[in-house]
VOVEXKE-924645 format. One record per residue: x, y, z of N, C-alpha, C in turn. Coordinates in steps of 0.1 Angstrom, whole numbers, plus 5000, padded with zeros to 4 digits. Example, Ala and Ser with C-alpha at 12.3 -4.5 7.8 and 13.67 -1.06 7.14 Angstrom:
2
513249435078512349555078513249675078/512849785071513749895071512950005079/
// end
This chain:
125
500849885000500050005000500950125000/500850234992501350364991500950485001/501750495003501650665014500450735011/499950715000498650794993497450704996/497550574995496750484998496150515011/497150485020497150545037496450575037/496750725035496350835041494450855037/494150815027493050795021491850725031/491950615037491050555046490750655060/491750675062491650835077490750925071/491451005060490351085059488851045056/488350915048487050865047486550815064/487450785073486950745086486750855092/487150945092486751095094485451145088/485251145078483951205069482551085071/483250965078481950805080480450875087/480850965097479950975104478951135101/479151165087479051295087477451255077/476351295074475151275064475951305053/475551245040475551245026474551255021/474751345004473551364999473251214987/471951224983471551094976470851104965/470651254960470551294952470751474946/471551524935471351604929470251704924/469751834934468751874921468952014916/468551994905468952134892467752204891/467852354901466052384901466452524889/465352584883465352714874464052754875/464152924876463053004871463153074866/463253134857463453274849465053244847/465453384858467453384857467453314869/466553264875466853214890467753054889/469152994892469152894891469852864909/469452764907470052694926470252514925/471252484926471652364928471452364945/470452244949470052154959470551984963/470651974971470451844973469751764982/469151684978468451584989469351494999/469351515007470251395019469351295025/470051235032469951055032468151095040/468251135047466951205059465851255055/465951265040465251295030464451505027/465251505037464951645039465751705026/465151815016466251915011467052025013/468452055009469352145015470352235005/471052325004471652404995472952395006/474152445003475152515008474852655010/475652665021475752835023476152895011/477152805007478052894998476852934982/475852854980475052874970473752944977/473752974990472453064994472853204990/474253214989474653344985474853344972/475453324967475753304948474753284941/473553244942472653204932471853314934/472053464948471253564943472453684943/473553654940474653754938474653814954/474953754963474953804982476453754980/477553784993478153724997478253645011/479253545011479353455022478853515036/479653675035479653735054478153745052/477353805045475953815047475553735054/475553585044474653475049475253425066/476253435067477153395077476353455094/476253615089475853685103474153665103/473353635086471753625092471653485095/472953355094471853235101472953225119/474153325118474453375134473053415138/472753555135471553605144470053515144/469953455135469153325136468953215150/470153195149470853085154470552965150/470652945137471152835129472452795125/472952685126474152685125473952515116/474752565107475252475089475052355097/474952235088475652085091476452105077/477151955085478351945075477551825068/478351805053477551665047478651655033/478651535034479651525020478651485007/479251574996478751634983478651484973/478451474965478651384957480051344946/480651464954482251464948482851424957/482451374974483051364984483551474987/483051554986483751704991482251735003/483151785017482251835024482352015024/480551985028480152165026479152165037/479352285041478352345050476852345045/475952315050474252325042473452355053/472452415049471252405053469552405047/468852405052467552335047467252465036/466552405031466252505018465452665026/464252595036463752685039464252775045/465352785053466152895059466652965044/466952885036467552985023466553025015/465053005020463953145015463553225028/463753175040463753265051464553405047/466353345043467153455040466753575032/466153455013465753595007464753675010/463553595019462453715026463253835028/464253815038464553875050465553985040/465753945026466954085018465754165016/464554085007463754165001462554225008/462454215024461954275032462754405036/463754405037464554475042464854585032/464854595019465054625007466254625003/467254485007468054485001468154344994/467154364991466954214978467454264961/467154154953467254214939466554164932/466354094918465554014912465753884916/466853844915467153664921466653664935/466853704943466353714956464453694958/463953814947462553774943461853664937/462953594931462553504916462553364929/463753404936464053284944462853244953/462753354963461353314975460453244969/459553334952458753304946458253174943/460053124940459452964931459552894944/460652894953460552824964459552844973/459152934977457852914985456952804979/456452874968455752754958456252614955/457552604953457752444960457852404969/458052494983457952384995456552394997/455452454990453852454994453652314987/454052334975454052174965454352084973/455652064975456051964981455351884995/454551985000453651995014452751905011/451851904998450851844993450951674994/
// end
């Protein structure tokens, strides 16, 4: 076994205990696009890093509204075995409420709540 081999089973014995996602989803509306994923719990979830990017926000935004929340990420490995911070989809239409309440939303921010509200009402059914 090679030095690279090694080292490879630590880091997956490390990542054993963390949720994985089980499926991929590719949502669109208009210019609105957001890569989701479903995890094993069957719940759906985004990364931080896409609650911001898919309405042109950055990281510290989202960072201090799910601080003052007090929500805090789980970790979960990606389908690339890459782990990422996530949370439930609905805190990432809680967030865009809370731009385009405030009036610092934009169009993605609008396009976003819109269709997602409407899917997690769908999905409810």
């Amino acid at each position: 076994m090679t030095e690279e081999n090694q080292s490879h089973p630590k880091k997956s014995q490390q990542n054993s205990d963390l949720p994985y996602t089980t499926e991929r989803i590719k949502m669109k509306y208009k210019i609105f696009k957001l890569i989701a994923y479903k995890l094993v719990n069957g719940q759906t979830a985004i990364t931080t890093r896409q609650m911001a990017i898919s309405v042109c926000k950055t990281a510290n935004i989202v960072e201090r509204f799910l601080e003052r929340r007090g929500v805090s990420p789980i970790k979960v490995i990606l389908p690339n075995h890459l782990v990422a911070d996530m949370i439930p989809l609905s805190i990432a239409v809680d967030f865009w409420k809370y731009l385009n309440n405030s009036g610092r939303g934009n169009t993605l921010t609008k396009l976003g709540q819109k269709y997602l509200d409407q899917s997690i009402v769908d999905s409810s059914k």
